[in-house]
Backbone and ligand atoms as CSV (ligand in chain L), in Angstrom:
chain,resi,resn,atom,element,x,y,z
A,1,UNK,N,N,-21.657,13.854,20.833
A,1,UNK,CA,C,-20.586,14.621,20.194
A,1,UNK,C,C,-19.577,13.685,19.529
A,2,UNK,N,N,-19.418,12.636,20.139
A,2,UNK,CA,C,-18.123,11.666,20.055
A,2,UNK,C,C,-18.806,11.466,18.629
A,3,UNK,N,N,-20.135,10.566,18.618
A,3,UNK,CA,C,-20.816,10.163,17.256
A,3,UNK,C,C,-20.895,11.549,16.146
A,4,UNK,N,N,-20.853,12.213,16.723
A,4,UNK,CA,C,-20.895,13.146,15.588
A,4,UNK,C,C,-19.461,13.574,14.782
A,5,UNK,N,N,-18.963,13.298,15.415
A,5,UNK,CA,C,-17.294,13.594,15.243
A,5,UNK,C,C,-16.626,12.354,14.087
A,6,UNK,N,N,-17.354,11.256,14.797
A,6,UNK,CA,C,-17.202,9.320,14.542
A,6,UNK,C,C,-17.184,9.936,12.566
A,7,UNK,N,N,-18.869,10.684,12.638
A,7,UNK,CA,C,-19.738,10.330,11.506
A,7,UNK,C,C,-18.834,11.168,9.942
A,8,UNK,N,N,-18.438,12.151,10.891
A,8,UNK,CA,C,-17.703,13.489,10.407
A,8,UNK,C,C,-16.459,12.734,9.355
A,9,UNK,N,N,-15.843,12.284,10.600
A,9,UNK,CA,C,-14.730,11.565,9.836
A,9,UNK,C,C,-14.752,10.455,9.217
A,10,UNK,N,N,-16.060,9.946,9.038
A,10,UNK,CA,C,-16.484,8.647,8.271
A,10,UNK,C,C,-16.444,9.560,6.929
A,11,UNK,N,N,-17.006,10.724,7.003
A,11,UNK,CA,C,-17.611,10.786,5.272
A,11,UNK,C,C,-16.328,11.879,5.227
A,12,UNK,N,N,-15.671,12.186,5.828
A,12,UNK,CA,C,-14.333,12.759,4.978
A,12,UNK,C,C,-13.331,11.633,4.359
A,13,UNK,N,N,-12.721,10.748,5.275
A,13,UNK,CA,C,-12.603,9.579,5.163
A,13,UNK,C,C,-12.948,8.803,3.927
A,14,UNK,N,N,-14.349,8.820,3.627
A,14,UNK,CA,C,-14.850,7.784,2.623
A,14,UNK,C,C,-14.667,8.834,1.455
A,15,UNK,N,N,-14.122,9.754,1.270
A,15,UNK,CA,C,-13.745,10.376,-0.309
A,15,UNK,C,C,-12.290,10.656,-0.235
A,16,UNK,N,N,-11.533,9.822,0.388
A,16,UNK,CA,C,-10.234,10.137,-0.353
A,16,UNK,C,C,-9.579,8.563,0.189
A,17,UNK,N,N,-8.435,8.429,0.088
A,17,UNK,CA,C,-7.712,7.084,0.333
A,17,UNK,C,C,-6.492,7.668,0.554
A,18,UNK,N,N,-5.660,7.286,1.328
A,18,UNK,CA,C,-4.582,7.994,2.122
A,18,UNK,C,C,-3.767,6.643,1.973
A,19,UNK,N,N,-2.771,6.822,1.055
A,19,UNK,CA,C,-1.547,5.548,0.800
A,19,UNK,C,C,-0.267,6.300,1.630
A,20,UNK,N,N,0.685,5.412,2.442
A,20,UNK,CA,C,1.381,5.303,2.643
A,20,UNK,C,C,2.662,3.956,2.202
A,21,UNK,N,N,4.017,4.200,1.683
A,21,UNK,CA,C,4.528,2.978,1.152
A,21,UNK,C,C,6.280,2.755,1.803
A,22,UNK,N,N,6.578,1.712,1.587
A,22,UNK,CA,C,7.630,1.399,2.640
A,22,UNK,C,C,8.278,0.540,1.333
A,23,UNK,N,N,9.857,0.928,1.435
A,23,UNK,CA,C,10.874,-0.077,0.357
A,23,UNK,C,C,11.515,-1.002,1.301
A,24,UNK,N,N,11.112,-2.106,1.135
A,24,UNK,CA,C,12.271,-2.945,1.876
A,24,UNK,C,C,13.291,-4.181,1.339
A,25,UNK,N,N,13.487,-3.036,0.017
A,25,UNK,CA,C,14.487,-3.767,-0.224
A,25,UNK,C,C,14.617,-3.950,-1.485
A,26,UNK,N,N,15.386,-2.287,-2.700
A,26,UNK,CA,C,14.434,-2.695,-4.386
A,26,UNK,C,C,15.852,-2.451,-4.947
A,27,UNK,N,N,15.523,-2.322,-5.964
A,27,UNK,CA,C,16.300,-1.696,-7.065
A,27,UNK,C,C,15.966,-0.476,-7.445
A,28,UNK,N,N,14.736,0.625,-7.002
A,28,UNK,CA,C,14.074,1.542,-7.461
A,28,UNK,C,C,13.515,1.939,-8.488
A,29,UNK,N,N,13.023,0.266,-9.320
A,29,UNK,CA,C,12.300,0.334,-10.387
A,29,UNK,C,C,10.746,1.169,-10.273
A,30,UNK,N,N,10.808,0.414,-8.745
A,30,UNK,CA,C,8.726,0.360,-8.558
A,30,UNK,C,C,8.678,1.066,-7.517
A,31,UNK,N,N,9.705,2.202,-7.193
A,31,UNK,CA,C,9.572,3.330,-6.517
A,31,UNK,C,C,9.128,4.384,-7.424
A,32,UNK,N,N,9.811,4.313,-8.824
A,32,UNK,CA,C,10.117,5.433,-9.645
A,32,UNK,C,C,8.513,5.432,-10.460
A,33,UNK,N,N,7.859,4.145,-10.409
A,33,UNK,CA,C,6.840,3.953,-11.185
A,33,UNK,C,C,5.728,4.616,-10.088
A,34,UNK,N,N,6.315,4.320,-8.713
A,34,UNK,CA,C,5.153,5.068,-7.888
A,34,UNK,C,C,4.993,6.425,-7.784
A,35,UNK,N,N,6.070,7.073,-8.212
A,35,UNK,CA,C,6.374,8.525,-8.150
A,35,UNK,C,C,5.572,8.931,-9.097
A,36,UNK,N,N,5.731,7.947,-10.306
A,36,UNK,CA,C,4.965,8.827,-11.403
A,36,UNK,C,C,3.256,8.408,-11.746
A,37,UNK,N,N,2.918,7.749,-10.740
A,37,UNK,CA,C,1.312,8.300,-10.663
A,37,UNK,C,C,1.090,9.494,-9.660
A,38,UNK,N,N,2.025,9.992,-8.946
A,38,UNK,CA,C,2.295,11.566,-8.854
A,38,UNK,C,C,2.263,12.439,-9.942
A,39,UNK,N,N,2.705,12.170,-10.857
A,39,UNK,CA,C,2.790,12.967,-11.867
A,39,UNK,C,C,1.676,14.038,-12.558
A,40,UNK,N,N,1.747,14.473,-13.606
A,40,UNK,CA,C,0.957,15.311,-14.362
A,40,UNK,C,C,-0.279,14.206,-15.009
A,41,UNK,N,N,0.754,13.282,-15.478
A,41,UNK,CA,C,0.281,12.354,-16.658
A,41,UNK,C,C,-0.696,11.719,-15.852
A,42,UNK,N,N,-0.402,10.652,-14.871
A,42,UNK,CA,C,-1.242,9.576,-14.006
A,42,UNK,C,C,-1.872,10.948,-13.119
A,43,UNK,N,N,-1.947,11.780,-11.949
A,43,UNK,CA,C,-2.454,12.791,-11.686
A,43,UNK,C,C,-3.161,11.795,-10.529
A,44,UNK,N,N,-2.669,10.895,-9.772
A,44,UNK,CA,C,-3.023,10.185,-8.456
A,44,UNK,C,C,-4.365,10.906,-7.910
A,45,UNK,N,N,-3.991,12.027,-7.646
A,45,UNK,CA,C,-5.003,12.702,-6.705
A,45,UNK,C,C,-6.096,13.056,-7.433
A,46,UNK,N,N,-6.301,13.338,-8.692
A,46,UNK,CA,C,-7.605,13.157,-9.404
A,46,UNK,C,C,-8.818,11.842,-9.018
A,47,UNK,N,N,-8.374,10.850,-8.728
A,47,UNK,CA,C,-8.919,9.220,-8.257
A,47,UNK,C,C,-9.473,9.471,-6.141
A,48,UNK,N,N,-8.659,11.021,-5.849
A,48,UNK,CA,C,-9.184,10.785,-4.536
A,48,UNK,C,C,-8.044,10.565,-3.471
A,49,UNK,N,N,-6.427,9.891,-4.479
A,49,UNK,CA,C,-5.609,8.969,-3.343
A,49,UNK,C,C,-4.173,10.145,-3.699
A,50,UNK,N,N,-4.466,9.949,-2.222
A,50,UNK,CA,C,-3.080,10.920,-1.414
A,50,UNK,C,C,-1.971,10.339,-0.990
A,51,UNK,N,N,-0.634,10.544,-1.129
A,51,UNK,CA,C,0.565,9.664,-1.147
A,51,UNK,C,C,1.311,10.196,0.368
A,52,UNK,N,N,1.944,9.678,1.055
A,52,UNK,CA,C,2.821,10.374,2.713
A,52,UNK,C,C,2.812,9.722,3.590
A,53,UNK,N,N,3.703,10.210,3.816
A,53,UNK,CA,C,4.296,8.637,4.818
A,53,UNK,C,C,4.205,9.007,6.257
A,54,UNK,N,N,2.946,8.696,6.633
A,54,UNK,CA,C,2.163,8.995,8.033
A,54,UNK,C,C,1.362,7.871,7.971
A,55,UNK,N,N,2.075,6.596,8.893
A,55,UNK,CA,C,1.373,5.206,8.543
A,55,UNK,C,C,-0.077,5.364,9.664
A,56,UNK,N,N,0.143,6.334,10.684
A,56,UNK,CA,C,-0.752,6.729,11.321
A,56,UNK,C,C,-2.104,7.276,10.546
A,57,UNK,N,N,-1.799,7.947,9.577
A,57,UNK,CA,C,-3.298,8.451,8.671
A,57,UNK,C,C,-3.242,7.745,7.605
A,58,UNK,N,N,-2.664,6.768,7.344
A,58,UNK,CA,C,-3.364,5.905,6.075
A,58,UNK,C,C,-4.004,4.746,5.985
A,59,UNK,N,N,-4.517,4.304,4.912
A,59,UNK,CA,C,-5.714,3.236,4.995
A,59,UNK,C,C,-4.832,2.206,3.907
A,60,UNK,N,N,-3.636,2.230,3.013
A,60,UNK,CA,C,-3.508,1.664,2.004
A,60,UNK,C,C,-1.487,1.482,2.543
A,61,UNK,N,N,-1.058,0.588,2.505
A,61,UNK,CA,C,0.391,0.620,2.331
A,61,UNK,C,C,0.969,-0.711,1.486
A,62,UNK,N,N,1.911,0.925,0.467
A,62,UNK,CA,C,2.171,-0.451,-0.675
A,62,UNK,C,C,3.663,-0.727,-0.367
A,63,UNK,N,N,3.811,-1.598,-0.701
A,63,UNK,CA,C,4.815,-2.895,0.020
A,63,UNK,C,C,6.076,-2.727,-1.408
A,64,UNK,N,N,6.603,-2.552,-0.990
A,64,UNK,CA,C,8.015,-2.513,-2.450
A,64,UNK,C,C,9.073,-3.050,-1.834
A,65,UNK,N,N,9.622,-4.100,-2.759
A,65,UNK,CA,C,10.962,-4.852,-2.440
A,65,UNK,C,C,11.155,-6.227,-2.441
A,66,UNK,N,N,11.992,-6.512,-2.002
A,66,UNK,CA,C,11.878,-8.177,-1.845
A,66,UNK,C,C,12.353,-8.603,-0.429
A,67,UNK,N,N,12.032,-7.567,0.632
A,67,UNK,CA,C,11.971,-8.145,2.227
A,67,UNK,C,C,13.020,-8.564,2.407
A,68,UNK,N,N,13.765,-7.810,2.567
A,68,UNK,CA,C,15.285,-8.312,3.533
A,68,UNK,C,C,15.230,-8.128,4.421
A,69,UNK,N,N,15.429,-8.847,5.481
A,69,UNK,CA,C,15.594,-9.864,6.794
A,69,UNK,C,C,15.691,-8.436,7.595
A,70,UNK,N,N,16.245,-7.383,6.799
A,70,UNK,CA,C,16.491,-6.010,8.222
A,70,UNK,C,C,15.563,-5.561,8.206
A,71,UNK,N,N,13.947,-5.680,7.505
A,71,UNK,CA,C,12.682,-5.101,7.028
A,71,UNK,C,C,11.839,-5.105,7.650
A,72,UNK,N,N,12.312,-6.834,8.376
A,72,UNK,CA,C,11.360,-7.787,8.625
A,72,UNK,C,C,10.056,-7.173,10.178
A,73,UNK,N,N,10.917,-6.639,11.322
A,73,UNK,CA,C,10.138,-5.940,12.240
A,73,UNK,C,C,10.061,-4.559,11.742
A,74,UNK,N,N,10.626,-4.229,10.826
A,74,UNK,CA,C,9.813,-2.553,10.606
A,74,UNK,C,C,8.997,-2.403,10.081
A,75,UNK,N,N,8.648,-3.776,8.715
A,75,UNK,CA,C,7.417,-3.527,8.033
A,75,UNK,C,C,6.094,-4.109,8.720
A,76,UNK,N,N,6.440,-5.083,9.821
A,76,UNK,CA,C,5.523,-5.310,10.616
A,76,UNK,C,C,5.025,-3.714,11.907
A,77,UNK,N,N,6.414,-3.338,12.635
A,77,UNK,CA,C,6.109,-2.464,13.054
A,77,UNK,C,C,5.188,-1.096,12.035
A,78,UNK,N,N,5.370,-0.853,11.214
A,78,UNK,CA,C,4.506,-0.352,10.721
A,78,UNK,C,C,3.318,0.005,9.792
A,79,UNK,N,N,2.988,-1.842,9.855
A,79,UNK,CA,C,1.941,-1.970,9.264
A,79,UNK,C,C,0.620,-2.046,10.816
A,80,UNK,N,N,1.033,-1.933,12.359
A,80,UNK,CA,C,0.800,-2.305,13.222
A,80,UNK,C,C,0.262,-0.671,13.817
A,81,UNK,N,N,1.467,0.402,12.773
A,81,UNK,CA,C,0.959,1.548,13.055
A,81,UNK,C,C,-0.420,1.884,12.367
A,82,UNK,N,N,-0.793,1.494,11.107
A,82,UNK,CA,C,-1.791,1.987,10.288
A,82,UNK,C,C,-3.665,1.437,11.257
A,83,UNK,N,N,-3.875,2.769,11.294
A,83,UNK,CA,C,-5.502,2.236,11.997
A,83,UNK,C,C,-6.575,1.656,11.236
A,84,UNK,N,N,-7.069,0.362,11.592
A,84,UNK,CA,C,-8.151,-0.585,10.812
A,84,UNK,C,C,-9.597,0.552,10.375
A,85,UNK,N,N,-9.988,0.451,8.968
A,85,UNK,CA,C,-9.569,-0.334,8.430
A,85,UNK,C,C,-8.713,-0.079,7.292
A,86,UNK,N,N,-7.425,-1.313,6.711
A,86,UNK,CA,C,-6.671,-1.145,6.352
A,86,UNK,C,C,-6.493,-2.338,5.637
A,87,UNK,N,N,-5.295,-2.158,4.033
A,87,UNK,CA,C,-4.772,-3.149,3.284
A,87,UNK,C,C,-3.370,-2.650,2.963
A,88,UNK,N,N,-2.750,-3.631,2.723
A,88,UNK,CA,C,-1.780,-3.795,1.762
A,88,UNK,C,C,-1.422,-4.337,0.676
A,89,UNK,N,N,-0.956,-3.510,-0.041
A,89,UNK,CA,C,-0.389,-4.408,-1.495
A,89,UNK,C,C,0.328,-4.555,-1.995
A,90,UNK,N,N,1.474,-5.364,-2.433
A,90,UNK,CA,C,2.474,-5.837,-3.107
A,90,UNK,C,C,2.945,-5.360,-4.601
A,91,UNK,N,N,3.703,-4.362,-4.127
A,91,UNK,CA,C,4.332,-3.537,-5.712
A,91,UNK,C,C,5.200,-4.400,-6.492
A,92,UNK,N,N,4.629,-4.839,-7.305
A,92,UNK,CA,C,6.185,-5.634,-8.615
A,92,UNK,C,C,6.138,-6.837,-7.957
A,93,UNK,N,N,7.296,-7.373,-8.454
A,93,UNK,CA,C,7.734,-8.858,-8.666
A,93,UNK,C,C,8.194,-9.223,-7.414
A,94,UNK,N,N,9.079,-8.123,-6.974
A,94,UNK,CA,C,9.703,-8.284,-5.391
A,94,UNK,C,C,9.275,-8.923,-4.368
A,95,UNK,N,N,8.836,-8.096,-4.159
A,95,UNK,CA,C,7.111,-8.686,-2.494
A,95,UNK,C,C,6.701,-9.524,-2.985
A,96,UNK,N,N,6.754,-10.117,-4.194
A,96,UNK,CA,C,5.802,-11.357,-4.241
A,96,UNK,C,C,6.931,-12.862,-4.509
A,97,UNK,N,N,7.891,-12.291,-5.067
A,97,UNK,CA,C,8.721,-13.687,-5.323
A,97,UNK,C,C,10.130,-13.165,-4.928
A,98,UNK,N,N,10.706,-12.267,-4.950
A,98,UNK,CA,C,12.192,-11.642,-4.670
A,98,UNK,C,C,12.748,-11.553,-5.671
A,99,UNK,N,N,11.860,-11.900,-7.363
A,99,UNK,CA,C,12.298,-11.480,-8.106
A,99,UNK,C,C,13.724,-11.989,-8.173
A,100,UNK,N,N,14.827,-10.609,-9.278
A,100,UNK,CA,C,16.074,-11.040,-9.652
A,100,UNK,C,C,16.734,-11.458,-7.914
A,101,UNK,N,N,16.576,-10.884,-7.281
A,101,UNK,CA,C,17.013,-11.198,-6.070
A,101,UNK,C,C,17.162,-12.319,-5.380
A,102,UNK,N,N,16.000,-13.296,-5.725
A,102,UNK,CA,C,15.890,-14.330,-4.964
A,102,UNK,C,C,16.702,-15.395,-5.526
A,103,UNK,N,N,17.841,-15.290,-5.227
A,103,UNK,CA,C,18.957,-16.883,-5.935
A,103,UNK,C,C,19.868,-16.830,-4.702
A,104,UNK,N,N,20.446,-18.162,-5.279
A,104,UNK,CA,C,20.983,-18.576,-4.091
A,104,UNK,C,C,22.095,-17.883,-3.363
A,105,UNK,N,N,22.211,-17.653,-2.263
A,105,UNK,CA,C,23.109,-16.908,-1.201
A,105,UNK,C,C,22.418,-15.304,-1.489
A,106,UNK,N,N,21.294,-15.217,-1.503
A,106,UNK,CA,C,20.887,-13.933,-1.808
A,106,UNK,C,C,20.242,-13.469,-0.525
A,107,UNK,N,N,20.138,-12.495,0.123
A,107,UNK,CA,C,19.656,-12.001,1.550
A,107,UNK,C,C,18.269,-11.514,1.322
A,108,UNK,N,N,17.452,-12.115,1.076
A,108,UNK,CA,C,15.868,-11.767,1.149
A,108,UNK,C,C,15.247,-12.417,1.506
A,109,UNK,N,N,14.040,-12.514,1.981
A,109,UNK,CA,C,12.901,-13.575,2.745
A,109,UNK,C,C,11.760,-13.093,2.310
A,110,UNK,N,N,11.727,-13.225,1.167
A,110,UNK,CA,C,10.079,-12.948,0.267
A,110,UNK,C,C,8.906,-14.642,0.552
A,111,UNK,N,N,7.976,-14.009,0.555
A,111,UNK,CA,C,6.982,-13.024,-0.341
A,111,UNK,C,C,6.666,-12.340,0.954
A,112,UNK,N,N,6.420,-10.840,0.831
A,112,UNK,CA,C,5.493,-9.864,1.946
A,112,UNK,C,C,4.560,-10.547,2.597
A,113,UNK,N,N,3.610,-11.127,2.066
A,113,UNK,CA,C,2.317,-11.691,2.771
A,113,UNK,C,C,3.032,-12.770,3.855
A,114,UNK,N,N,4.365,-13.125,3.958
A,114,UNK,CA,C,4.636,-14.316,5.431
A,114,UNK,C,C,4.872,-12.897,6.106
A,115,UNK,N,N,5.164,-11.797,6.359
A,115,UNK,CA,C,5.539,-10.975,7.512
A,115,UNK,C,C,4.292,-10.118,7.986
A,116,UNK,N,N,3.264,-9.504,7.178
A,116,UNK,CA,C,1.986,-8.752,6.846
A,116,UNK,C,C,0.968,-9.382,5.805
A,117,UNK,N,N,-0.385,-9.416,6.387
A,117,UNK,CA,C,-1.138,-9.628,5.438
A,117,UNK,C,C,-1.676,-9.017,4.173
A,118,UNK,N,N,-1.039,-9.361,2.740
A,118,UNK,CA,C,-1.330,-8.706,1.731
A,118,UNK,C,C,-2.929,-9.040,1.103
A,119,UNK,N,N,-3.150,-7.936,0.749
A,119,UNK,CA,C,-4.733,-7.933,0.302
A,119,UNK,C,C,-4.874,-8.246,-1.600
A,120,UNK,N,N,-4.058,-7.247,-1.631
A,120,UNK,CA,C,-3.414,-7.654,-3.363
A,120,UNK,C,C,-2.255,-7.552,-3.879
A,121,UNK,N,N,-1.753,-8.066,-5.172
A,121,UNK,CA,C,-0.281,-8.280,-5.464
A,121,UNK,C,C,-0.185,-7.438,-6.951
A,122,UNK,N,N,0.324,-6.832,-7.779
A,122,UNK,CA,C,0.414,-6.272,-8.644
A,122,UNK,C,C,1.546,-6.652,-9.102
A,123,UNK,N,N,2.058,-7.725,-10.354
A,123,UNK,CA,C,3.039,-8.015,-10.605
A,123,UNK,C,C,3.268,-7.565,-11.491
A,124,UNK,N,N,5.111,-7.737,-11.524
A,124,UNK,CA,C,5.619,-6.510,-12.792
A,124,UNK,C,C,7.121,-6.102,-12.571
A,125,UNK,N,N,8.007,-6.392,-13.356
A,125,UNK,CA,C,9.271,-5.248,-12.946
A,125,UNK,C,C,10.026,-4.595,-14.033
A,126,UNK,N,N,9.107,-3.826,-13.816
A,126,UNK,CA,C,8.197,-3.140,-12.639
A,126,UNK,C,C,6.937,-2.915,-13.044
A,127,UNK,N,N,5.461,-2.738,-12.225
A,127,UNK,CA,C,4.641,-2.363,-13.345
A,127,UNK,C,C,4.426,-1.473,-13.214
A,128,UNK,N,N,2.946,-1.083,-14.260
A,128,UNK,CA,C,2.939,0.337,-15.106
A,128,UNK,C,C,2.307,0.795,-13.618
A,129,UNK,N,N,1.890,2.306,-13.743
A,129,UNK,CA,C,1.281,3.124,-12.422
A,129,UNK,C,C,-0.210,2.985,-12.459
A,130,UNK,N,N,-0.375,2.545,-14.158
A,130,UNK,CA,C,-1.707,2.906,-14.382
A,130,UNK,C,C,-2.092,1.297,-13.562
A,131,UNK,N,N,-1.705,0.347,-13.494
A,131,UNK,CA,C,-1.778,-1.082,-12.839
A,131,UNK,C,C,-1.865,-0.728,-11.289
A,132,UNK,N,N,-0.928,0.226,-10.815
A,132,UNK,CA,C,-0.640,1.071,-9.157
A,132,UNK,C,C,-2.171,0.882,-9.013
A,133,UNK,N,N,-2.631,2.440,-9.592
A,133,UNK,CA,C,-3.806,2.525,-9.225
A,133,UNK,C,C,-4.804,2.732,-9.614
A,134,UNK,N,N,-5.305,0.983,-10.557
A,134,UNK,CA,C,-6.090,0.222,-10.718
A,134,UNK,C,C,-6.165,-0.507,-8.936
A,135,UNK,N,N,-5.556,-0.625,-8.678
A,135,UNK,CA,C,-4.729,-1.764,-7.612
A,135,UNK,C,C,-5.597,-0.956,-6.539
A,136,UNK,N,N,-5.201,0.300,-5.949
A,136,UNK,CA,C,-5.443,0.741,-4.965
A,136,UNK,C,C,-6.720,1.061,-5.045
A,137,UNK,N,N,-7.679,1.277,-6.196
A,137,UNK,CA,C,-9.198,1.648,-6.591
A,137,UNK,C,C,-9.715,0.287,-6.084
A,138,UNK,N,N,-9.439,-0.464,-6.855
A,138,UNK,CA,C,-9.741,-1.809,-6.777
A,138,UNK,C,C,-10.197,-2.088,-4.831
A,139,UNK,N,N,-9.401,-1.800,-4.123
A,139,UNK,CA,C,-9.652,-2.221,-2.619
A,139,UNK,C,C,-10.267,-1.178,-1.970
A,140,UNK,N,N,-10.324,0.345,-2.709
A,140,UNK,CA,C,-11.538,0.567,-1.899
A,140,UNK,C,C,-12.823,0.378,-1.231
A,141,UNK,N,N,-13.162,-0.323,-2.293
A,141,UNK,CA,C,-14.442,-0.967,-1.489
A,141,UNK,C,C,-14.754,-2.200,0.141
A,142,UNK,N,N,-13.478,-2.133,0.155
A,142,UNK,CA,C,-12.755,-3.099,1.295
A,142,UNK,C,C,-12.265,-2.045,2.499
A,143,UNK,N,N,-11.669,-0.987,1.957
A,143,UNK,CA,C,-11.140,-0.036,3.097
A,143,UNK,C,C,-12.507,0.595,3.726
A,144,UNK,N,N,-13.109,1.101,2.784
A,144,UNK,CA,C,-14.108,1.642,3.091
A,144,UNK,C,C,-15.906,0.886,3.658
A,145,UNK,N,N,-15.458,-0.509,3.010
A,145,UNK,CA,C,-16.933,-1.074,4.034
A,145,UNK,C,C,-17.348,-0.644,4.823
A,146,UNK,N,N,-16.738,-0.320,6.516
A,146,UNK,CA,C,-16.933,-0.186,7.923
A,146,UNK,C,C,-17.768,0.906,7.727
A,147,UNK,N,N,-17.363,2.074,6.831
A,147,UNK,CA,C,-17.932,3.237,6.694
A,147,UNK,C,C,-19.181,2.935,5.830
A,148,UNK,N,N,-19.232,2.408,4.574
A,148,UNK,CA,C,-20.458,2.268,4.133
A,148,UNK,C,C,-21.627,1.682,5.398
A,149,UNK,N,N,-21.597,0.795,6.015
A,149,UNK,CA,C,-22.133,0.079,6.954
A,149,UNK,C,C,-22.796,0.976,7.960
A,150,UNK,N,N,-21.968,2.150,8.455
A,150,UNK,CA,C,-22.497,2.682,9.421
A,150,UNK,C,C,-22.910,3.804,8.704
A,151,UNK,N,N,-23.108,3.943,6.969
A,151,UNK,CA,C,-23.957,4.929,6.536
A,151,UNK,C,C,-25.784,4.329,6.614
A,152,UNK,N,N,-25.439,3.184,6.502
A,152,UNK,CA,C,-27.351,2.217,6.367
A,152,UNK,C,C,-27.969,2.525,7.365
L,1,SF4,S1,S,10.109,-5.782,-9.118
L,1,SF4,FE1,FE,11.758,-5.305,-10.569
L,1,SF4,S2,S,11.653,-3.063,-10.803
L,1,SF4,FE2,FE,10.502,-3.574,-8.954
L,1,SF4,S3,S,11.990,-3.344,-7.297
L,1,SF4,FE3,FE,11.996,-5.504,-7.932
L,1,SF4,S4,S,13.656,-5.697,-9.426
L,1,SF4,FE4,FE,13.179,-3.489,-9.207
């Protein structure tokens, strides 16, 4: 039963991608850009990928900001929530360098990948959505291995 249940939720699982995303720390450039592959235009959920912030049901969390020091155990705490298997990726310029942020006497501790391991980086500030999710297509084949594997 357990295996049947396992198998169930393998192949529901393997047709959609469940993003969850965390700001730690923006200007709300590359929030606003994430909103709008919500949109009509980009239409996210056409590709399969579902946006909500239930780090418990997602496979994808995108990383926005430039990591200020108050971030630092929550984005770990809840990248710790998301069940394997799982990536993250680095929205904009932020997470990856701190961007305008990062000068001197500035309160950030970039890049994302020293607090969580990032899988990919999407630079930009901000970039386009259509770059979003290229980004998040792009690592399916990574989220979803475990499941291909136990389809053979
Ligand atoms: S990368 Fe640019 S647009 Fe995105 S949060 Fe940072 S400063 Fe704002």
């Amino acid at each position: 039963m357990t295996d049947l249940l396992q198998r169930l939720k393998n192949a529901v699982r393997s047709r959609s991608i469940h993003v969850a995303y965390v700001d730690t720390g923006s200007c709300n450039g590359c929030d606003i850009e994430v909103l709008a592959c919500l949109s009509p235009r980009y239409d996210l959920e056409q590709y399969g990928i579902y946006v909500h912030n239930n780090p418990r049901e997602a496979d994808v969390l995108l990383v926005i900001g430039c990591c200020t020091p108050q971030w630092e155990d929550k984005l770990k705490g809840l990248w710790e929530k998301i069940p394997e298997p799982k990536v993250a990726i680095a929205i904009g310029n932020c997470p990856i360098s701190g961007c305008v942020f990062n000068r001197e006497g500035g309160y950030v501790n970039p890049p994302a990948s020293k607090h969580i391991p990032i899988a990919a980086s999407v630079p930009g500030c901000p970039p386009r959505p259509t770059e979003i999710i290229r980004a998040i297509l792009s690592l399916a084949p990574t989220i979803f291995a475990d499941y291909e594997e136990k389809k053979q």
